[in-house]
Phi, psi and omega in degrees: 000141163301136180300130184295141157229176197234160150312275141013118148276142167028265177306330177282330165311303175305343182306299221297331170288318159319290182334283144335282182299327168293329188265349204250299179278336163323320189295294200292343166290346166291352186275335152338297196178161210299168167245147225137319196265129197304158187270141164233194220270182153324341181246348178080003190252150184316128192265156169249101132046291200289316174265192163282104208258350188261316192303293209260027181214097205260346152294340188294118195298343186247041150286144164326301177277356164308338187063016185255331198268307189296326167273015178273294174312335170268338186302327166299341183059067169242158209282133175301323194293265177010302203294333177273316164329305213273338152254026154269333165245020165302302180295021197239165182303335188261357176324290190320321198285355164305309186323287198293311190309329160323287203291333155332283172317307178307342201247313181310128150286136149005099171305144205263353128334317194285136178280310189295333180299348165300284159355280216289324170305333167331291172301276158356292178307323173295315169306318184269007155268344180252341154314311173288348181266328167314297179345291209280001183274332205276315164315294178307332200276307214290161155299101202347138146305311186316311174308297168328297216292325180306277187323328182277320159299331174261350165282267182296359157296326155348283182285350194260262191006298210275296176271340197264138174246152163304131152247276216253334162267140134333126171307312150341260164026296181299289184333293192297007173268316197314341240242310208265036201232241197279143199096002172269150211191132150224144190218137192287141185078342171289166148297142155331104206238163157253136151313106159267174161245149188312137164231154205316144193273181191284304202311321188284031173287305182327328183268140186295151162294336170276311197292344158301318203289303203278333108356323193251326179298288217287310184280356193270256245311309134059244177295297207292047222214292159091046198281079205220111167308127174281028181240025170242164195289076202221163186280007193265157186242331200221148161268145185148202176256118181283130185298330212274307197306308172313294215287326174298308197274320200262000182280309182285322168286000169304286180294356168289324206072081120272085210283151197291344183277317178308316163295287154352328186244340150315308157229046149293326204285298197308268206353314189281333200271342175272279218311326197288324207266005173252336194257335148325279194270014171274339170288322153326300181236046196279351192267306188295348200301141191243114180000321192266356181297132150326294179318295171316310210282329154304308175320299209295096180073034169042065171314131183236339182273202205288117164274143183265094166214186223311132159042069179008052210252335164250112188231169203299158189279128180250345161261163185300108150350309179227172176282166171282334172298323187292315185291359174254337177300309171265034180252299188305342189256009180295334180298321145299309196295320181312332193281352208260164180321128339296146169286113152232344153129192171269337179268022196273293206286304177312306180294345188282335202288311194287323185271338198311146183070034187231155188300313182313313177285323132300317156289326180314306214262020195238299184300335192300297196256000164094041193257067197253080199297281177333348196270327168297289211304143174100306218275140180274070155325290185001281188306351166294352181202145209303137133109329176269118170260027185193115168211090195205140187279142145265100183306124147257139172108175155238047168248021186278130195047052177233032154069011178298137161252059172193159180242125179218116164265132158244111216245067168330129171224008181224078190221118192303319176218181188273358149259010180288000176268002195253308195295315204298339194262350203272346162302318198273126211280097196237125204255026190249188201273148179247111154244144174257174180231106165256133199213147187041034204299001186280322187281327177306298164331298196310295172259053140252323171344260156354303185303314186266342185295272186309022126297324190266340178289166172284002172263003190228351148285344168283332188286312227275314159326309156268020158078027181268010174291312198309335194251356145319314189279325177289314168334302192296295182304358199238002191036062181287177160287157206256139155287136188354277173345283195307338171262357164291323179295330203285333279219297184311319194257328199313277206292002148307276199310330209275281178314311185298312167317285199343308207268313169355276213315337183284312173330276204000280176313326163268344169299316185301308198280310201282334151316298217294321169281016155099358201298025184232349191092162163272078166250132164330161168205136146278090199272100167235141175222185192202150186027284165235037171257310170307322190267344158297321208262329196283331182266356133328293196276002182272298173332289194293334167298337173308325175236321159269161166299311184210162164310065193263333189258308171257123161302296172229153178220146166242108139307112170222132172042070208255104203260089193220103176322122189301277207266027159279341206272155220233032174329326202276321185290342173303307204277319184307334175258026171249089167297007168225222185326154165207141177222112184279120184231112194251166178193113174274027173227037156268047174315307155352275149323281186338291190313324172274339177261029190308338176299333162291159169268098167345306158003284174290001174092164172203114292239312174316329167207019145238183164277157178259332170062051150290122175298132187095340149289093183279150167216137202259095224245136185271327191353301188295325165282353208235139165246013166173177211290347181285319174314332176319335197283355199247275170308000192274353169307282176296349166283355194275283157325336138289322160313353169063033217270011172273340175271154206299318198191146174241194201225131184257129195239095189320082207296349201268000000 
């Protein structure tokens, strides 16, 4: 391979590397607590300025042995004597008051003098002209919002029809909650706060939209690059692009002003540029190549079924990596485009302009990063374990085999029938690749029946007429005597509800098993479930505590209305493997849940209709949207949307 050279002068590389180690630890002080709050060491006591805040904290993601920062750093040719400077002083308290000064360094140009300021501006224009033209293809590609929102309005108009009951409130009722709703935050051990989201540093005004563009391309190229020595010591286990690495880039572009979609076709674009540097060094030694060669076996007829590679974890792409205008885009900018980060040349970029949209071409940038969207579809777990007969991912969406370097699994845990794991999600506007998971539907089916039937019966529409849930629920939580009525329903639901946990939990472990072998590719992945879809992504990510180290795999997680005990549950060891957002999304008027999980002690709290008040958790009371635990089928659009999850992180701003 050519040695990569960069755009970038010197100084802007260290800028630009500054930056990057302040956003890489800023991110992991948020899997703690909001950010806003000062960080502290392993011991809880406040790190100093003052000392070595790096030697004695071999967790810190900008540590030596994370293997996350020094290779980005060697990959930038910034000088190893540097490198401990640049993470001490990403790790230090004062690290945020550094930024603009950064971004300041970062913003200079070339004295115009300099025989290279032409060159490089050159380059530059280029890059962000074919970045905008990714954008604007990416944009152009998705489905109308408008339509999606029409399928979805109509889908829950459906579902209202059909299911929906008063349930646990009054309208009064509702109202005095809404105060406690949206924009609210409790973080364990904080105080009550109103929620901010990180916002653009001042300085960055200074920067041109190409030196955003060409800063965030030259540190994505980076991360993927992996430029990491075996003789060094480090904790990461996998190569590809790290949820750690993302949730940092997407942090940085927070302080950029850069909307998230335009990074999204930044790195559609690194996607394109591995295709090119693969379809580049399959023609190089493609005469030497041995019949039994990856490279051949692609070649040979264009594979279009299940390809045969390392643990089947990757088979062939059967759609175009890009549309043909973008693959005509980067025929024509191949003359700019060859020179910039990764170096592959001009005729490098001419073949990709020439393979794009070809099968061959599509697995090539699918082996460069492990972007094996097919690896998912289809594939059927179940029979690896005992007691689960259904286990299997489903493509959604239209972002499939257009080169997304991210992942969103979605798990429906409340469904009447076998498309309700599909439709609640087929509304929502993503620019990243989608699967939903279905699993166990005879049983999932069974008890939301069994749930709704008796919602629907004459003793829980008379209670519920006389408002009598609201003192049901408190009861079910203060663990009172139950009244009669509740305990024949719960009675009704228990062994249905029983079998359902039981298998949730196992799903977990497979969901937990199809991460850990890649069957997603080594991609960031976004883990969202509703009901006992929640408690599959929460005994997922229990699973991978078990066994990994850090947050290398998942990126964000959404709980909603998650029947999942607060404090039996291993909450703090959970959060450690999502490196970027974790969101508890609650409704203190689901007496339902309450009712279903009784077989638990209520007692211990529940995830579902309280805060769990875990650091690092945000948690989101839903109330005012949701009117009992059936709705979530409905509702996870807007609760998604309101949550807002393309901003980075949020920041607790101290009301008292």
């Amino acid at each position: 391979m050519v040695e990569a050279t960069s755009n970038l002068t010197p100084s802007q590389r260290y800028a630009a590397s500054a930056l990057f180690a302040i956003a890489l630890n800023q991110a992991q002080i948020s899997q703690s607590k909001p950010l806003g709050i000062p960080a502290t060491g392993s011991t809880g006591e406040p790190i100093s300025s003052d000392s070595d805040p790096i030697s004695d904290e071999a967790d810190l993601w900008v540590h030596e042995v994370s293997g996350l920062l020094r290779p980005v750093l060697r990959c930038l040719q910034i000088d190893s004597s540097a490198w401990h400077g640049l993470e001490e002083i990403a790790a230090s308290t004062q690290a945020k008051d550094h930024i603009g000064a950064f971004i300041k360094l970062l913003s200079e140009d070339v004295s115009d003098g300099d025989d290279d300021s032409s060159e490089m501006v050159e380059k530059e224009t280029a890059l962000a002209k074919a970045a905008d033209a990714m954008d604007q293809n990416i944009r152009s590609s998705s489905l109308s919002v408008e339509s999606k929102m029409e399928k979805h309005v109509e889908f829950e108009n459906e579902c209202r029809d059909k299911y929906s009951v008063p349930e646990a409130q009054s309208g009064a009722e509702v109202k005095e909650t809404e105060s406690h709703g949206e924009g609210e935050i409790r973080d364990g051990g904080h105080n009550l706060g109103i929620v901010e989201h990180e916002k653009p540093v001042g300085e960055v005004a200074l920067l041109s939209h190409e030196r955003k563009i060409n800063v965030l391309y030259e540190l994505l190229s980076a991360c993927l690059a992996d430029k990491h020595e075996e003789n060094e010591i480090c904790t990461r286990r996998r190569k590809g692009y790290d949820a750690r690495h993302h949730v940092a880039l997407r942090l940085l572009a927070t302080w950029f002003d850069f909307q998230w979609i335009k990074m999204e076709a930044v790195e559609t674009m690194s996607a394109c540029s591995a295709m090119a540097l693969q379809k580049s060094s399959g023609n190089k030694e493609e005469e030497s190549l041995s019949p039994n060669s990856e490279w051949a076996k692609w070649k040979r007829g264009g594979i279009v079924g299940a390809a045969a590679l390392t643990g089947g974890t990757l088979m062939a792409i059967t759609g175009g990596l890009a549309a043909p205008a973008i693959a005509a885009g980067f025929g024509a900018l191949a003359p700019t485009l060859g020179t910039i980060v990764p170096v592959i040349g001009a005729s490098g970029f001419a073949a990709a302009a020439e393979a794009a949209g070809t099968v061959a071409g599509s697995v090539a940038v699918a082996a460069s990063f492990g972007a094996a969207g097919a690896g998912l579809t289809g594939t059927k777990m179940a029979r690896r374990t005992g007691d689960i007969e259904e286990f299997e991912f489903k493509a959604i969406g239209e972002n499939h085999n257009q080169g997304r370097l991210a992942v969103e699994i979605l798990v429906a845990g409340f469904v009447l029938k076998e498309e309700d794991f599909v439709k609640p999600w087929e509304g929502l506007t993503s620019n990243l690749e989608r699967y939903t998971v279905q699993w166990e539907s005879e049983n999932i089916i069974a008890v939301s029946t069994a749930i709704q039937d008796w919602l629907t019966s004459r003793v829980a529409m008379e209670l519920m007429r006389q408002g009598a849930m609201r003192t049901v629920l408190n009861s079910l939580l203060a663990a009172m005597v139950w009244p009669a009525t509740i305990l024949v329903a719960a009675d009704f639901i228990d062994s249905r509800w029983s079998i359902a946990i039981d298998r949730s939990d196992k799903a977990g472990k497979l969901l937990a098993e199809a991460l850990r072998k890649g069957l997603q590719g080594n991609r960031p992945v976004t883990l969202v479930g509703f009901s006992l879809g929640a408690r599959v992504v929460f005994k997922c990510l229990q699973t991978l505590a078990e066994t990994e180290k850090n947050a290398e795999i998942v990126e964000r997680v959404v709980l909603l209305g998650a029947p999942i005990s607060i404090k039996n549950e291993n909450w703090r060891d959970v959060r450690k493997m999502v490196a970027g957002r974790f969101i508890n999304v609650y409704a203190t008027n689901d007496w339902t849940l309450g009712v279903a999980f009784r077989a638990s002690l209520l007692s211990q709290g529940l995830a579902g209709i309280q805060p769990v008040c875990i650091p690092g958790i945000e948690d989101v009371d839903v109330t005012d949207m949701v009117e009992g635990h059936s709705s979530y089928l409905w509702k996870t659009q807007q609760i998604l949307e309101r949550l807002e999850l393309d901003n980075s992180y949020p920041v607790l701003r101290n009301t008292l």
